[in-house]
Biopython code that builds the backbone (N, CA, C, O; Angstrom):
import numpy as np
from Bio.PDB.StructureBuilder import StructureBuilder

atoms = [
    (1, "UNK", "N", (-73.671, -79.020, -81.134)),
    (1, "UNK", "CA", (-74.494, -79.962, -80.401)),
    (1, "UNK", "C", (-75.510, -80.574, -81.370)),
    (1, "UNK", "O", (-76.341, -80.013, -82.084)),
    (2, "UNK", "N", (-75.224, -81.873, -81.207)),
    (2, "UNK", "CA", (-76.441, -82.592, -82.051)),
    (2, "UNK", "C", (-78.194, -83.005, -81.574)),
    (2, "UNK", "O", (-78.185, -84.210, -81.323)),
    (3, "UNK", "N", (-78.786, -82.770, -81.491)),
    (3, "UNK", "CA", (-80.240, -83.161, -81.664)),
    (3, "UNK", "C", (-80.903, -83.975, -81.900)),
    (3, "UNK", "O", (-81.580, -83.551, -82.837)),
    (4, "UNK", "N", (-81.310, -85.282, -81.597)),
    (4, "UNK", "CA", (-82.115, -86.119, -82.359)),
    (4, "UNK", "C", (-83.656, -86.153, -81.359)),
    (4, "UNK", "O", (-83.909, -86.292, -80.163)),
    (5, "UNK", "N", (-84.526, -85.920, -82.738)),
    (5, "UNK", "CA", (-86.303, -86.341, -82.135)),
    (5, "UNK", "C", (-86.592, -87.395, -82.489)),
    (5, "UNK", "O", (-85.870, -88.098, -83.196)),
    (6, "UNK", "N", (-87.478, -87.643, -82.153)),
    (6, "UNK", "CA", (-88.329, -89.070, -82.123)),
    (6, "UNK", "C", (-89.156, -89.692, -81.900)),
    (6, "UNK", "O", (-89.012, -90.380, -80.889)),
    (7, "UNK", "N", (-90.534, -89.843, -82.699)),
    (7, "UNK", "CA", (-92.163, -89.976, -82.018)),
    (7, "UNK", "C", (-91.560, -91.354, -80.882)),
    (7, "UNK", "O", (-90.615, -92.130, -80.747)),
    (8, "UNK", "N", (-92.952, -90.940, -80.213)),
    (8, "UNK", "CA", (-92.990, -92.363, -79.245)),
    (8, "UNK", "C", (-94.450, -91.796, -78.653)),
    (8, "UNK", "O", (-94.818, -90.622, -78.697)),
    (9, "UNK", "N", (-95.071, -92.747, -78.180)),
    (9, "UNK", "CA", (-96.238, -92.909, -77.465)),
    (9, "UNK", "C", (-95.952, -93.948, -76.415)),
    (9, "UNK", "O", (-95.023, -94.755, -76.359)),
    (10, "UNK", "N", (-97.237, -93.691, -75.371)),
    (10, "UNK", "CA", (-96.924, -94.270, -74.092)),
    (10, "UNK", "C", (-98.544, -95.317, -74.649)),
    (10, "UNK", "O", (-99.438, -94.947, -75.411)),
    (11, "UNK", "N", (-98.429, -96.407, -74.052)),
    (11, "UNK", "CA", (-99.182, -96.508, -74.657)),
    (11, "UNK", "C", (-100.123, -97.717, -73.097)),
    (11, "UNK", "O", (-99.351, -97.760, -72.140)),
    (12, "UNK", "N", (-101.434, -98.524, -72.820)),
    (12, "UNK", "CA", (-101.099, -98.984, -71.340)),
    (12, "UNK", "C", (-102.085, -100.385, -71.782)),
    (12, "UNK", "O", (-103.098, -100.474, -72.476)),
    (13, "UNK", "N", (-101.318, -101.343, -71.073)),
    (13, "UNK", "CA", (-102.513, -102.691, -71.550)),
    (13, "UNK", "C", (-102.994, -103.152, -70.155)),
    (13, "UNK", "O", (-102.487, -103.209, -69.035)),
    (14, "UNK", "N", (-104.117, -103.437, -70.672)),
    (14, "UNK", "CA", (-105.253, -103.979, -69.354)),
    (14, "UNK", "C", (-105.418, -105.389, -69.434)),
    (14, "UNK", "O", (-105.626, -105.799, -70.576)),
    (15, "UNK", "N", (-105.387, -106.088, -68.693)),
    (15, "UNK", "CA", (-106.049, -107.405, -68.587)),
    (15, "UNK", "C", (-107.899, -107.627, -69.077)),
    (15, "UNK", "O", (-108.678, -107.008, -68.352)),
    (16, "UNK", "N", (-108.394, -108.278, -69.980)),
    (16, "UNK", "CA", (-109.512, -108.617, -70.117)),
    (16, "UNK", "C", (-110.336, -108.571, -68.984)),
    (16, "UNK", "O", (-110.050, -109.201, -67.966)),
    (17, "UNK", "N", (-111.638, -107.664, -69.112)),
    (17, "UNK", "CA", (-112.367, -108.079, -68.063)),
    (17, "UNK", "C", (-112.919, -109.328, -67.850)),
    (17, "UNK", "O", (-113.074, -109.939, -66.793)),
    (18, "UNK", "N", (-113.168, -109.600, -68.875)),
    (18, "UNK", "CA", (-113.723, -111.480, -68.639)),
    (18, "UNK", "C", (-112.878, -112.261, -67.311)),
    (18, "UNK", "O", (-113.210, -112.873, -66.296)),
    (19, "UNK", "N", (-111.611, -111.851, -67.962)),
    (19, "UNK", "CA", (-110.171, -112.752, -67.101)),
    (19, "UNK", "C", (-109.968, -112.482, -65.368)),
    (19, "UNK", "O", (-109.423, -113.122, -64.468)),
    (20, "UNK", "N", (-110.822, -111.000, -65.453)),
    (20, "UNK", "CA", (-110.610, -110.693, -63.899)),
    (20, "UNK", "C", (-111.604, -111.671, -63.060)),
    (20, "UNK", "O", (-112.760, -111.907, -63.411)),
    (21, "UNK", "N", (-110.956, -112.225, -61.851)),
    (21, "UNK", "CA", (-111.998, -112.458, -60.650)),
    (21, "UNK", "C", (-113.020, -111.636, -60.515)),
    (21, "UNK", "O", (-112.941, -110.638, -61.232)),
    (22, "UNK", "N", (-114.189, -111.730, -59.672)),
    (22, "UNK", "CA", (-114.873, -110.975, -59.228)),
    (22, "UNK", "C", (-115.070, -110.023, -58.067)),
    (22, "UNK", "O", (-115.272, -110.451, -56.931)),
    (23, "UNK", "N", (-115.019, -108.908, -58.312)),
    (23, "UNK", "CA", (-114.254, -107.908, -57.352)),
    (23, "UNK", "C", (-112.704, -107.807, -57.397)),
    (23, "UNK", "O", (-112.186, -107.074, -56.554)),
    (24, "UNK", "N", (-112.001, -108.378, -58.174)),
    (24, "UNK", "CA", (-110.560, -107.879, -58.787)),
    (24, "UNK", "C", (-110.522, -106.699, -59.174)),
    (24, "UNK", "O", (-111.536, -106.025, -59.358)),
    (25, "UNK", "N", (-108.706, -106.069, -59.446)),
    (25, "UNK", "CA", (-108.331, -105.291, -60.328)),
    (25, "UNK", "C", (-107.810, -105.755, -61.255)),
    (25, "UNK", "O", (-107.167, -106.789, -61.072)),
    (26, "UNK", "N", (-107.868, -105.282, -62.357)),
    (26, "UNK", "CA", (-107.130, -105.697, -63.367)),
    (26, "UNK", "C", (-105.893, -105.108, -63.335)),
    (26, "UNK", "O", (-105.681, -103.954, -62.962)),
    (27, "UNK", "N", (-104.746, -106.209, -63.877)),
    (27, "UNK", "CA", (-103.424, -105.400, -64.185)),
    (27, "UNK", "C", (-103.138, -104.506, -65.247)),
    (27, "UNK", "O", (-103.964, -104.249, -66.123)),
    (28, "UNK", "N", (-101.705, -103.897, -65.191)),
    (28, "UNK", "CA", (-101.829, -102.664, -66.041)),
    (28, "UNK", "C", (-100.393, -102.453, -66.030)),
    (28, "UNK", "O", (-99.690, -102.188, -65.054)),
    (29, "UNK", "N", (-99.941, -102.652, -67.620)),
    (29, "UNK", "CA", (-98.562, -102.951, -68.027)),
    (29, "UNK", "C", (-98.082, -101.443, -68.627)),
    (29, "UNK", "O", (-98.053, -101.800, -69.805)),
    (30, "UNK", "N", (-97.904, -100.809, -68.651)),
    (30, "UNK", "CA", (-97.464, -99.007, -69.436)),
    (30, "UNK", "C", (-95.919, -99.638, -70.638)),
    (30, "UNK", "O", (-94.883, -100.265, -70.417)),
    (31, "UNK", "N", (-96.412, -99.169, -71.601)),
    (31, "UNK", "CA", (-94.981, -99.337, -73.012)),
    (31, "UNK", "C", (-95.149, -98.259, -73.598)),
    (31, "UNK", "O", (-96.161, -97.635, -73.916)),
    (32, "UNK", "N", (-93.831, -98.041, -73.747)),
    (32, "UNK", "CA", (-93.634, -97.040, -74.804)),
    (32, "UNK", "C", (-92.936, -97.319, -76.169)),
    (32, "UNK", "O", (-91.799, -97.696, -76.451)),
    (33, "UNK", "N", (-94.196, -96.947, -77.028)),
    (33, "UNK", "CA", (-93.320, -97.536, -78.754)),
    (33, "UNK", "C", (-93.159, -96.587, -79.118)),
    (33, "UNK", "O", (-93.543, -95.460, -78.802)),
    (34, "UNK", "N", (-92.303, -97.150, -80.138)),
    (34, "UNK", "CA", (-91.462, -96.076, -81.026)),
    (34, "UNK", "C", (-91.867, -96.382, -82.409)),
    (34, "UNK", "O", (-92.611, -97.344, -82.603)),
    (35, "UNK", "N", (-91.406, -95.580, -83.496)),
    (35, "UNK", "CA", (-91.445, -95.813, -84.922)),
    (35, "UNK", "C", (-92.890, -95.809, -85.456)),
    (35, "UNK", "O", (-93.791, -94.971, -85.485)),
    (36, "UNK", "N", (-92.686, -97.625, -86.042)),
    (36, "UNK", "CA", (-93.767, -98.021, -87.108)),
    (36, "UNK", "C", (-95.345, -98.454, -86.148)),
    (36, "UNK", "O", (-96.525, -98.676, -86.420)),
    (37, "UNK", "N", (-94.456, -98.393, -84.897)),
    (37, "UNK", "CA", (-95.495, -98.849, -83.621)),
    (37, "UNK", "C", (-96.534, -97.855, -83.278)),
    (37, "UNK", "O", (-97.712, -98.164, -83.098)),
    (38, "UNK", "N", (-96.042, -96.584, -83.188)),
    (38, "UNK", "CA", (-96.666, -95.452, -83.411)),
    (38, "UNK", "C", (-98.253, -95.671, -83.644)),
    (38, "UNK", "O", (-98.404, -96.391, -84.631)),
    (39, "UNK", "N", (-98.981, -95.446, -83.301)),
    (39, "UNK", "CA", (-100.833, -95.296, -83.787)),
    (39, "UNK", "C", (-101.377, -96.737, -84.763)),
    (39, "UNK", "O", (-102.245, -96.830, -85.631)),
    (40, "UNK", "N", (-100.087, -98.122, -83.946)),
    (40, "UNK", "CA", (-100.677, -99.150, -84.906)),
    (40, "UNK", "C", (-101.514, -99.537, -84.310)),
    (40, "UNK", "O", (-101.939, -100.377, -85.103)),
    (41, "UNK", "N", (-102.620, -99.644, -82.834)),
    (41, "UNK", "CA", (-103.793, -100.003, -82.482)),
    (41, "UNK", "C", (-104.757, -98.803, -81.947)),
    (41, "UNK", "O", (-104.269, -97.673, -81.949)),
    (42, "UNK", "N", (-105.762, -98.932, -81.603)),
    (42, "UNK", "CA", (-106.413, -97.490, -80.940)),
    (42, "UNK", "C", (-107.225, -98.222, -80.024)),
    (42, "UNK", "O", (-107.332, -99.447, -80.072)),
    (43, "UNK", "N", (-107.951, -97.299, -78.970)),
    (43, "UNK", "CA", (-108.258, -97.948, -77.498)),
    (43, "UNK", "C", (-109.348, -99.105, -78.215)),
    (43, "UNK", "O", (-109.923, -99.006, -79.299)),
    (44, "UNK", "N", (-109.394, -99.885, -77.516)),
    (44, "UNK", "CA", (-110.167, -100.807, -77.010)),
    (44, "UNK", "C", (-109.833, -102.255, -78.051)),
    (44, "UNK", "O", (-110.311, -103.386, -77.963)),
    (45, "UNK", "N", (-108.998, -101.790, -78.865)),
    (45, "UNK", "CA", (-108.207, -103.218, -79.433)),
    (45, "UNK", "C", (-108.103, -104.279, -78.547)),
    (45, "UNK", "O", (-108.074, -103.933, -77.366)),
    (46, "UNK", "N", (-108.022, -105.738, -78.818)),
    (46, "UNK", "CA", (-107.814, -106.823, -78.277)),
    (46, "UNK", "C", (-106.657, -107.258, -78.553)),
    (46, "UNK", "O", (-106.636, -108.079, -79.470)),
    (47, "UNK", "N", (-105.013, -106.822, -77.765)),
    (47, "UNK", "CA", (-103.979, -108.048, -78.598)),
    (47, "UNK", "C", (-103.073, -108.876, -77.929)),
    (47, "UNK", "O", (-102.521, -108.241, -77.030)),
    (48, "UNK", "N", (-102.772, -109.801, -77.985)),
    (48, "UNK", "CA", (-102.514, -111.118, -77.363)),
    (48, "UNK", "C", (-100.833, -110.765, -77.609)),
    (48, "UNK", "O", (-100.199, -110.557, -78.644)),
    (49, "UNK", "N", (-100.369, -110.803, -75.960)),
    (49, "UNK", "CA", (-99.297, -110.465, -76.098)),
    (49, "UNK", "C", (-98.242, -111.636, -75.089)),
    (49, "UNK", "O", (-98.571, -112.099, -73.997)),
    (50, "UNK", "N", (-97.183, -111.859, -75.692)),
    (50, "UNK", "CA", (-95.911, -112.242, -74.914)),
    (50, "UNK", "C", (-94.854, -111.560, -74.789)),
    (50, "UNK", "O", (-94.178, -111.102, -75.710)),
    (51, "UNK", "N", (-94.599, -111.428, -73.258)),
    (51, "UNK", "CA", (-93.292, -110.640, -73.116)),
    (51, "UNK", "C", (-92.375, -110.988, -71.950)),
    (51, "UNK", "O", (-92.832, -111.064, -70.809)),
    (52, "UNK", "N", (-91.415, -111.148, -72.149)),
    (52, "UNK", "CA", (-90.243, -111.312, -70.950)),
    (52, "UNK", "C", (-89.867, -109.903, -70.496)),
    (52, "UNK", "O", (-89.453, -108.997, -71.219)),
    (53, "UNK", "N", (-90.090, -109.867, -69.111)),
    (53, "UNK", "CA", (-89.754, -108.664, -68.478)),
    (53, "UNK", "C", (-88.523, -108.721, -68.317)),
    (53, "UNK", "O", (-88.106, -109.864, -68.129)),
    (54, "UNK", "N", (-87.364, -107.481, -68.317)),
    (54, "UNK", "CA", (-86.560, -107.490, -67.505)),
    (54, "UNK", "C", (-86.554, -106.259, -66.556)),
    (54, "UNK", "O", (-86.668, -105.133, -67.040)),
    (55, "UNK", "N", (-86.411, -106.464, -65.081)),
    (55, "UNK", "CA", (-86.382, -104.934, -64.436)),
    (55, "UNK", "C", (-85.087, -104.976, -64.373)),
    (55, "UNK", "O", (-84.435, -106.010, -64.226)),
    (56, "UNK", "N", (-84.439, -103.356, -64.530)),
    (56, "UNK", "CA", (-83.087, -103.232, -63.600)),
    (56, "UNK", "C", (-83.294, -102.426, -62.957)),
    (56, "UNK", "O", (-84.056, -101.503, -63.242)),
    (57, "UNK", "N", (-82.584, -102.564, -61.755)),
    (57, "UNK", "CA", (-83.045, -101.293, -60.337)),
    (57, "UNK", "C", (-81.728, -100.055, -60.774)),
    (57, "UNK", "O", (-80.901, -100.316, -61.647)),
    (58, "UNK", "N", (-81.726, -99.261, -60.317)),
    (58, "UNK", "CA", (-80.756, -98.223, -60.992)),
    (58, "UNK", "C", (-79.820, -97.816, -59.212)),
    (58, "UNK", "O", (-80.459, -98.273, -58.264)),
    (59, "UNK", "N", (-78.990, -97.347, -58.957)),
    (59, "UNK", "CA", (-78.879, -96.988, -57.407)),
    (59, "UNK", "C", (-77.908, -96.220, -57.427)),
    (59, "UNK", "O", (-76.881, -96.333, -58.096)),
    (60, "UNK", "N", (-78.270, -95.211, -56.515)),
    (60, "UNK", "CA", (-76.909, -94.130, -56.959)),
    (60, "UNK", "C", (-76.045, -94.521, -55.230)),
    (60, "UNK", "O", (-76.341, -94.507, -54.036)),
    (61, "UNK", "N", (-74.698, -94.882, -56.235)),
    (61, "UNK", "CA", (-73.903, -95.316, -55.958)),
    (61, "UNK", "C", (-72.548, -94.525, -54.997)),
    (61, "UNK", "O", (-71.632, -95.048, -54.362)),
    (62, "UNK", "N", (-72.858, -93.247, -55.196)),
    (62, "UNK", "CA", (-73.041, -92.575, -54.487)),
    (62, "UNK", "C", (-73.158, -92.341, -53.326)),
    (62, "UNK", "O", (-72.568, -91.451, -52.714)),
    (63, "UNK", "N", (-74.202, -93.383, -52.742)),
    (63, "UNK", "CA", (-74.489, -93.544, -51.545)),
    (63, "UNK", "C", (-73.989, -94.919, -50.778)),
    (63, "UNK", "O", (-74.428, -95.155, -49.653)),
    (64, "UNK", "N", (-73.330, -95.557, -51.231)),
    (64, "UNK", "CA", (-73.079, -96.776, -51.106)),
    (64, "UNK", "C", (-71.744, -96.482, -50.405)),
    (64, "UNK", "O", (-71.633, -97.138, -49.370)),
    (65, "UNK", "N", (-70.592, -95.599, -50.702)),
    (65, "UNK", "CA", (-69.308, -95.746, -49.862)),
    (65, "UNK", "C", (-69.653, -94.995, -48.804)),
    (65, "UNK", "O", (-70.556, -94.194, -48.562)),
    (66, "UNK", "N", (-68.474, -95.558, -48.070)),
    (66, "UNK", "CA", (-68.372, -95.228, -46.677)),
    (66, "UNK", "C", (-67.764, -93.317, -46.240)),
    (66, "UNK", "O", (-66.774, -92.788, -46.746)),
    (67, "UNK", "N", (-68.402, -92.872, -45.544)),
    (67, "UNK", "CA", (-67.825, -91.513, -44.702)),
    (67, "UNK", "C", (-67.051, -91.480, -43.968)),
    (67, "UNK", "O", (-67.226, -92.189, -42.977)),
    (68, "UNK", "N", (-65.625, -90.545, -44.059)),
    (68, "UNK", "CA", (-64.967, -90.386, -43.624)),
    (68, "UNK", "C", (-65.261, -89.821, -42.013)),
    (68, "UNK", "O", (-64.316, -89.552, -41.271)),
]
sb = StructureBuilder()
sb.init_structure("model")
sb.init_model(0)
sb.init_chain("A")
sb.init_seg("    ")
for serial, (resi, resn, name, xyz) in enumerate(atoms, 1):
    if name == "N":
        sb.init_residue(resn, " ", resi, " ")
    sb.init_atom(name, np.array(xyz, "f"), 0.0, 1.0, " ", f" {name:<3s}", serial, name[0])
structure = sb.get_structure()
């Protein structure tokens, strides 16, 4: 049996408070990097980000046919 490890950190971005309405929440995106990404910012960094989400829903399928 083979083994592979692998740092990763979870890591969570906030929306600017400036940017929030008043009496808002701010949003809150959770990533997990890997590698060289590892400990490249520490809290309270500022970084300007673009990203295309993709969700996929997962469904156990399983449940989907019919009972005899």
């Amino acid at each position: 049996m083979f083994k592979r490890f692998a740092d990763k950190q979870i890591v969570r971005l906030q929306e600017i408070p400036d940017d929030i309405p008043e009496g808002g929440t701010p949003h809150t995106v959770i990533l997990l990097m890997h590698d060289k990404l590892i400990d490249a910012g520490k809290p309270g960094d500022r970084v300007e980000t673009y990203v295309d989400f993709l969700h996929i829903k997962k469904t156990d399928k399983s449940r989907m046919q019919a009972e005899d």
